[in-house]
KEROKE-95455 format. One record per residue (C-alpha): residue number from 1; residue in three letters; x, y, z. Coordinates in steps of 0.5 Angstrom, whole numbers, plus 500, padded with zeros to 3 digits. Each point is the difference from the previous one (the first is absolute). Layout:
! residues N
{NUM,'Ala',{X,Y,Z}}
...
END
This chain:
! residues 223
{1,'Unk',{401,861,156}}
{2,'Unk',{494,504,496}}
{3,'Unk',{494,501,503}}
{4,'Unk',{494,498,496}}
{5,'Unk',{495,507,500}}
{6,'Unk',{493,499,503}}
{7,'Unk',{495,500,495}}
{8,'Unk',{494,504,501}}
{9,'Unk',{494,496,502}}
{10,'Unk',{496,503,494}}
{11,'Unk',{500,496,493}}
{12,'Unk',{504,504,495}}
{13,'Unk',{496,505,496}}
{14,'Unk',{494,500,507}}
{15,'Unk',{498,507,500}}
{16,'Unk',{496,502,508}}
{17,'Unk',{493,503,498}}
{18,'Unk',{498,506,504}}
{19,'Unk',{493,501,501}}
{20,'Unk',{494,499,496}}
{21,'Unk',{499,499,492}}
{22,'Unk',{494,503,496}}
{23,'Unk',{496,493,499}}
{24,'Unk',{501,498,508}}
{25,'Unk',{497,508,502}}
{26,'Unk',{495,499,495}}
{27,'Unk',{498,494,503}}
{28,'Unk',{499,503,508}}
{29,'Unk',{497,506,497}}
{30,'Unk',{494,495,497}}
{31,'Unk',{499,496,506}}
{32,'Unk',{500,507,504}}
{33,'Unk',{495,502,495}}
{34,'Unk',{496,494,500}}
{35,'Unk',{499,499,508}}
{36,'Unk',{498,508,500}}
{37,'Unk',{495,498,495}}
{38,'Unk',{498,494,506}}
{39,'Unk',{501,505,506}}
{40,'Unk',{498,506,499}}
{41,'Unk',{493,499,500}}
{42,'Unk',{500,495,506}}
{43,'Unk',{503,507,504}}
{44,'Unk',{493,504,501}}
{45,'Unk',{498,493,502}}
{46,'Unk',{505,499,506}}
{47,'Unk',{499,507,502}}
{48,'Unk',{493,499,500}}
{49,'Unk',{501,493,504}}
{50,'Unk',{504,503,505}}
{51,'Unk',{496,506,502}}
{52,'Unk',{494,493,501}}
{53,'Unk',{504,498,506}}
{54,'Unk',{502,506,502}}
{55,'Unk',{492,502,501}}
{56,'Unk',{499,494,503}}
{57,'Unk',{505,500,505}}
{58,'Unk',{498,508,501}}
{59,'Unk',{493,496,502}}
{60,'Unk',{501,495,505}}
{61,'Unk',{504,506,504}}
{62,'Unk',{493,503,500}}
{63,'Unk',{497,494,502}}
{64,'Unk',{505,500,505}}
{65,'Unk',{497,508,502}}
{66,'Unk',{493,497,500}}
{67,'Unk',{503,494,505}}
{68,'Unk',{502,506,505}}
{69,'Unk',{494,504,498}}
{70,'Unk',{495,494,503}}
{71,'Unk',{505,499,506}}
{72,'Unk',{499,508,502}}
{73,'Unk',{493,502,498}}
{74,'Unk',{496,492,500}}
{75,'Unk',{498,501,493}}
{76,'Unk',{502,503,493}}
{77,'Unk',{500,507,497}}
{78,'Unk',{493,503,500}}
{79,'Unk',{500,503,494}}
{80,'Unk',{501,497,493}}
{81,'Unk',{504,502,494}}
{82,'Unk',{506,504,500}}
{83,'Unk',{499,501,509}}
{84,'Unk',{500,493,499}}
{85,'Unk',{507,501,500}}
{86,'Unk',{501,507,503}}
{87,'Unk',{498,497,506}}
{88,'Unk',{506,496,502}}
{89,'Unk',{503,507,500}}
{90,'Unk',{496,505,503}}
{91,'Unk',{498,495,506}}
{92,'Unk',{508,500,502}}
{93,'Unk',{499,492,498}}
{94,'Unk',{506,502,495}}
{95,'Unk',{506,505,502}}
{96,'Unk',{498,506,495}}
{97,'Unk',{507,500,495}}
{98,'Unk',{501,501,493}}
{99,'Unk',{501,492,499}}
{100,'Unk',{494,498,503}}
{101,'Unk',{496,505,497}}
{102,'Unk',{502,498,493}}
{103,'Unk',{499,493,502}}
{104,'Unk',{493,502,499}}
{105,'Unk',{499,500,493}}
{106,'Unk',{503,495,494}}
{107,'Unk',{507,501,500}}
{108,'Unk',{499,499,492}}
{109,'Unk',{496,506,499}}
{110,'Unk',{504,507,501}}
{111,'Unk',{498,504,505}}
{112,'Unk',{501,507,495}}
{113,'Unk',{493,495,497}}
{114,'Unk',{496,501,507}}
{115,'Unk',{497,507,500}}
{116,'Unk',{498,500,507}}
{117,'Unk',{508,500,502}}
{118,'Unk',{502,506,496}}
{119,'Unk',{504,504,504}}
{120,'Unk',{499,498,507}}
{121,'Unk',{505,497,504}}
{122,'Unk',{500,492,502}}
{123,'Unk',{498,501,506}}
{124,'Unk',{494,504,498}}
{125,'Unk',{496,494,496}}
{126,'Unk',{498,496,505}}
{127,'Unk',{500,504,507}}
{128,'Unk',{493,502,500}}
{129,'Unk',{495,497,495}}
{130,'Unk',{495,506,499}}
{131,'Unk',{501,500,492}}
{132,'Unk',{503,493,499}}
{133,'Unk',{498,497,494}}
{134,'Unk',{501,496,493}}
{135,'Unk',{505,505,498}}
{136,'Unk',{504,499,506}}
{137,'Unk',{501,492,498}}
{138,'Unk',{502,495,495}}
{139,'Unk',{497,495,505}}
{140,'Unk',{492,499,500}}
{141,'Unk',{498,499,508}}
{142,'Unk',{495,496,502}}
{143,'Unk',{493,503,500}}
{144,'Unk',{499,498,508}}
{145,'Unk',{493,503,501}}
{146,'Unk',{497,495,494}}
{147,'Unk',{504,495,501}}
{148,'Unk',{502,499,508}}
{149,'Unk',{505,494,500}}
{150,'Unk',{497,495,506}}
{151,'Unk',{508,497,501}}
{152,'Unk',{506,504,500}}
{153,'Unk',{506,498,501}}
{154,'Unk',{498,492,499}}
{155,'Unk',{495,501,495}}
{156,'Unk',{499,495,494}}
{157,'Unk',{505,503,495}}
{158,'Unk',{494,501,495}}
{159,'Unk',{499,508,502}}
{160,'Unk',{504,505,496}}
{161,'Unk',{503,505,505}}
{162,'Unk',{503,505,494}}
{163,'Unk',{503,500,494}}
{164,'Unk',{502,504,494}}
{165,'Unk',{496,504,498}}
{166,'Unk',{501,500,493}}
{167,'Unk',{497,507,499}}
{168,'Unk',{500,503,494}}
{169,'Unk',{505,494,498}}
{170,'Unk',{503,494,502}}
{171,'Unk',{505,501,505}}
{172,'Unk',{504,495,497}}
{173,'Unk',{500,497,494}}
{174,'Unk',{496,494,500}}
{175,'Unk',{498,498,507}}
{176,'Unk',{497,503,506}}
{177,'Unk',{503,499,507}}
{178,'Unk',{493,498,506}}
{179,'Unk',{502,500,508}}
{180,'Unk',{496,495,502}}
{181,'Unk',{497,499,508}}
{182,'Unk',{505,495,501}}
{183,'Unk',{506,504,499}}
{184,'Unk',{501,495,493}}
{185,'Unk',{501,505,493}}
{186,'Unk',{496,498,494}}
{187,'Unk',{501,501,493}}
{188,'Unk',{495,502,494}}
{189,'Unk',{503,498,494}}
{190,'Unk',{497,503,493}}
{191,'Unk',{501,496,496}}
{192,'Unk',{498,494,504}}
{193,'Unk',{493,504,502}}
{194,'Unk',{500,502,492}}
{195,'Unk',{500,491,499}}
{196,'Unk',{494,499,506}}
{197,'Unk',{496,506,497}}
{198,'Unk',{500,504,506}}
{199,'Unk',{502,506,495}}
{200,'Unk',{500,501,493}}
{201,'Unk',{505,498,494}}
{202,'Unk',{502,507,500}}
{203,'Unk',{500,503,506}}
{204,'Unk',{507,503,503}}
{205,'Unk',{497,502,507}}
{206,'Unk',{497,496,506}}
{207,'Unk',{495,505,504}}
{208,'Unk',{501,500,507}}
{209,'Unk',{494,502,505}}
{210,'Unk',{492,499,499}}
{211,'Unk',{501,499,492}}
{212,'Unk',{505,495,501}}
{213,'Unk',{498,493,496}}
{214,'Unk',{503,497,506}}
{215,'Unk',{496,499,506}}
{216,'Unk',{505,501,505}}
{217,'Unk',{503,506,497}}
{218,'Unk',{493,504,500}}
{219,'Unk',{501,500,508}}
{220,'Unk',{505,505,499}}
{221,'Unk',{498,508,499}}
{222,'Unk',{506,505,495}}
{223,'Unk',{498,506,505}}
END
């Protein structure tokens, strides 16, 4: 009996494609193209977003140092400014490591940018505050001499207790991080400040410190 030949499961004259052709590279080469056209400007901008909470976590740890430093001493730092922020260091509040010296400043500013840290070991920054300022910081500390806080910890979430110092420039791109007495961190929006008027249609920097167009901010001393 003759057996009949299996047929191949392929119809006659069906040819299996390898890769792609000319036309479907084509295609996915234009859609690349067109998300990065979508995508890319939007990469400054995540990078700034993530900086924002990176800061704002940075600044409810050293509310949580302001906590501690109430429970020891009764009362907050003496001294406005960068001391302001120094002190939780140099009065033992904190242990005097590299990671809790930087955690005193931004962390979307450089620390190459902060000519008072030049050449000096982390643990130098902050463990006296004779000759502590601005230049030390990207925060602005509260200016506790003109402006005493009457409550603290439970205070009424209206005063600011640091935040960036944007000085010459923004630390970020468009929005300005405040610590406020009740551990809460605010947000300062250009462009919603531009839309009520608080600055001009052409201003790129939200000034902290006594020339600030914002009350709260104007507690704040860049020194």
């Amino acid at each position: 009996m003759r057996t009949q030949a299996r047929r191949s499961p392929l119809r006659a004259g069906s040819i299996l494609r390898a890769g792609f052709t000319l036309i479907e590279l084509l295609a996915v080469i234009l859609i690349i193209s067109i998300l990065m056209v979508f995508l890319l400007p939007k990469i400054p901008e995540a990078i700034d977003q993530a900086r924002v909470t990176a800061c704002k976590k940075n600044l409810q740890e050293i509310y949580g140092g302001f906590v501690m430093y109430e429970t020891k001493h009764k009362d907050l730092p003496k001294e406005g400014g960068a001391k302001f922020l120094g002190a939780l260091i140099s009065s033992g509040v904190w242990n005097n490591t590299k990671d809790r010296a930087e955690s005193l400043s931004c962390p979307a500013i450089k620390k190459s940018a902060l000519t008072g840290l030049s050449a000096e070991d982390p643990t130098d920054w902050f463990k006296h505050l004779d000759g502590v300022d601005g230049t030390y910081t990207a925060y602005a500390g509260r200016d506790v001499k003109r402006y005493p806080l009457r409550r603290f910890p439970d205070g009424s979430g209206k005063e600011v207790l640091v935040a960036d110092d944007n000085d010459p420039e923004m630390n970020h791109r468009t929005t300005t991080c405040a610590l406020l007495d009740s551990a809460v961190v605010s947000t300062y929006e250009l462009g919603e400040l531009r839309e009520k008027g608080i600055i001009g249609p052409d201003d790129e920097h939200l000034v902290v410190g006594p020339d600030s167009p914002i009350e709260e901010l104007r507690k704040l001393s860049l020194d």
